[in-house]
C-alpha distance (Angstrom), angle and dihedral (degrees) to the residues before:
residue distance angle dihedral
X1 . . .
X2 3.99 . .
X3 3.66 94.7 .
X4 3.89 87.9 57.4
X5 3.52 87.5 43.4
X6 3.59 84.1 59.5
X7 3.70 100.7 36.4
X8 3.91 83.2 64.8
X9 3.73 96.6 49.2
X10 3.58 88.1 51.1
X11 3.56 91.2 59.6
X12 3.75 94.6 44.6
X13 3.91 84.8 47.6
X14 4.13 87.6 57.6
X15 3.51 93.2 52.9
X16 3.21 97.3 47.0
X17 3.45 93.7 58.6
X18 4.01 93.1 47.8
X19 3.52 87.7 53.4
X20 3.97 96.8 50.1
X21 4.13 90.6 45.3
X22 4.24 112.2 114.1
X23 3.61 105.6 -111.8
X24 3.93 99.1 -111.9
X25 3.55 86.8 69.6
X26 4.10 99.4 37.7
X27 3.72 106.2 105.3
X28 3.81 118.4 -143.6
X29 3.64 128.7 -156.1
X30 3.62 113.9 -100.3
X31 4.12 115.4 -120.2
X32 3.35 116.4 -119.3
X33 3.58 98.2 -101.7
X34 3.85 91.4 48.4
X35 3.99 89.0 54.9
X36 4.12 96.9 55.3
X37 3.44 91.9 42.5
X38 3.84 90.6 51.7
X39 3.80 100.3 37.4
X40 3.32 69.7 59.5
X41 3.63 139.5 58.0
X42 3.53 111.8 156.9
X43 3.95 95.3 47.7
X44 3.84 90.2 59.1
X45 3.84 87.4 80.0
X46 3.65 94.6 39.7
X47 4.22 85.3 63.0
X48 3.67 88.8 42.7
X49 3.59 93.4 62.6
X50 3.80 102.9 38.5
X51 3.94 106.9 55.1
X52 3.80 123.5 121.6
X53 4.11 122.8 90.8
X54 3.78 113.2 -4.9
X55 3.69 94.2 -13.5
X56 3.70 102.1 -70.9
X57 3.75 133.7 130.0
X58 4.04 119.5 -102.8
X59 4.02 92.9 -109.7
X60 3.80 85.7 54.3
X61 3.77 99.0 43.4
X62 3.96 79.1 52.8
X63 3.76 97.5 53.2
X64 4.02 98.7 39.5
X65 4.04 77.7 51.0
X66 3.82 99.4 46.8
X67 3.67 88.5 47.4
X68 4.14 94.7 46.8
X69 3.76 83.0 52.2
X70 3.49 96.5 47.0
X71 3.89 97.0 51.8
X72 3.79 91.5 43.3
X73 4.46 87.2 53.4
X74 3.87 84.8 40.7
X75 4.15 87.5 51.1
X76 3.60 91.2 45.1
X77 3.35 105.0 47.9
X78 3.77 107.7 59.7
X79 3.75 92.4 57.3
X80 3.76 93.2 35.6
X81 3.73 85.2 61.3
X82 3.46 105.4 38.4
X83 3.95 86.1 52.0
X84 4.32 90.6 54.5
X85 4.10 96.7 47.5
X86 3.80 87.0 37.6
X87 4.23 82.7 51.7
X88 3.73 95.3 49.5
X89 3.89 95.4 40.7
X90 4.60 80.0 57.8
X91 3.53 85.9 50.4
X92 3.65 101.2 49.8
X93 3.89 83.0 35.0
X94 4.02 87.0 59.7
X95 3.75 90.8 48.8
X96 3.50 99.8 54.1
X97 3.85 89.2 52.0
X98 3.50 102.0 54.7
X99 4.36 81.4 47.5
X100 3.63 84.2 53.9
X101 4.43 93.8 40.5
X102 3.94 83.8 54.2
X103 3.55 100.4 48.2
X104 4.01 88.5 42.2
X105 3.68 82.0 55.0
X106 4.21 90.3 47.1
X107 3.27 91.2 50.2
X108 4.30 100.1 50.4
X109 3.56 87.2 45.3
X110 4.25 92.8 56.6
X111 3.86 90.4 42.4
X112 3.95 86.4 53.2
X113 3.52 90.7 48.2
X114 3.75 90.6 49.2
X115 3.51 105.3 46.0
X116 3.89 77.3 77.1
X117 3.82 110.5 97.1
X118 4.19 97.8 -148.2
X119 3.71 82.7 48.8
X120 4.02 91.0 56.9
X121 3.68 91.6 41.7
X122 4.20 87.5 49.9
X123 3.89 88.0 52.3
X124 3.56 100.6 44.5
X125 4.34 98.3 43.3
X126 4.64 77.6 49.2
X127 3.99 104.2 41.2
X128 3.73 100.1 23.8
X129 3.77 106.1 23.3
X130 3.65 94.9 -127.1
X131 3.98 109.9 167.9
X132 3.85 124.5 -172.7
X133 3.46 132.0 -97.4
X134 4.21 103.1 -76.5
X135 3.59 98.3 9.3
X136 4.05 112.7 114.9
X137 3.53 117.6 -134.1
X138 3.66 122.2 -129.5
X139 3.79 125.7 -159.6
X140 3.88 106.3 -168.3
X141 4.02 107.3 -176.5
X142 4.13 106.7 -165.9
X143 3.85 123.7 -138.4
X144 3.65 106.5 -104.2
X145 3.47 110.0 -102.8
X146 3.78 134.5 -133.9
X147 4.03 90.9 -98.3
X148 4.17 86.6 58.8
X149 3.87 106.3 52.2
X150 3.51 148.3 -152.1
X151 3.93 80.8 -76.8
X152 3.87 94.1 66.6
X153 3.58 94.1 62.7
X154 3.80 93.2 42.9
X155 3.94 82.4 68.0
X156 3.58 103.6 44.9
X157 3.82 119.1 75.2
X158 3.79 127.7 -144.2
X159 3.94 110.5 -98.7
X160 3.61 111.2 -108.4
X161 4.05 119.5 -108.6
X162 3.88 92.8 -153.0
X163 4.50 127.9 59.3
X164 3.88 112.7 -95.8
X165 3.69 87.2 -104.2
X166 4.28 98.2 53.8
X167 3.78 80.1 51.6
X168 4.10 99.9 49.2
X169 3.57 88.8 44.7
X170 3.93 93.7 50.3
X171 3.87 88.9 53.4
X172 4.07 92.6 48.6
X173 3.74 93.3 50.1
X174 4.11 96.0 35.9
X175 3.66 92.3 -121.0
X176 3.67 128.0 149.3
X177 3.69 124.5 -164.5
């Protein structure tokens, strides 16, 4: 028990002495900071030089944001552009329905008009010439008048005497009648 005795009386003794030191000779612990940078010397201008956001030089700050921007523009775009053609295809999409809405309506209109029989006999005696039994057709060609031309008769060619066929065959054989 005495030599513990002593062992703590030693210690007491040490600290003692620590505590009586002057303080230009006291020795304080480094911080943590203090001790890298002393271990050290060469990195202490390495840190110096490096600084700014997370520790990394302004020509890397640059690329890490040049390439953040680049991925988000490369992210964006894709969609971005699929969502513009996909707008102007609904657009052109909406157009062609209200063409097709019109002509829908066009065309129920002209089937109301012709489920009336005098309508259907009006169209056929204009775009067919149709006439009813016992009526005599007359075809009444006009002399061209002053308004028309010599260049409207240019254009329209004499009406054949002879069936399509007589005059195919005549132009196989060579023969002229």
């Amino acid at each position: 028990m005495v030599g513990r005795g002593t062992e703590r009386g030693g210690r007491a003794a040490k600290r003692a002495t620590v505590a009586r030191r002057p303080e230009r000779t006291r020795r304080t612990r480094p911080t943590t900071a203090q001790a890298r940078s002393e271990s050290r010397p060469g990195q202490q201008k390495k840190s110096r030089k490096r600084g700014g956001v997370l520790g990394l030089a302004t020509t890397r700050r640059a690329a890490v944001v040049a390439t953040v921007v680049c991925a988000l523009a490369l992210s964006v775009a894709v969609p971005l552009r699929n969502y513009l053609s996909q707008r102007t295809d609904l657009e052109a999409m909406e157009h062609r329905q209200a063409e097709l809405h019109k002509q829908v309506d066009d065309l129920t209109r002209r089937k109301e008009q012709l489920a009336d029989p005098e309508q259907i006999r009006v169209q056929a005696r204009e775009r067919l010439r149709y006439v009813m039994p016992g009526e005599t057709p007359y075809m009444v060609e006009l002399p061209p008048t002053a308004n028309q031309g010599a260049g409207d008769q240019a254009t329209t060619q004499p009406i054949p005497q002879q069936a399509w066929y007589q005059s195919l065959w005549d132009s196989v054989t060579g023969e002229r009648r």
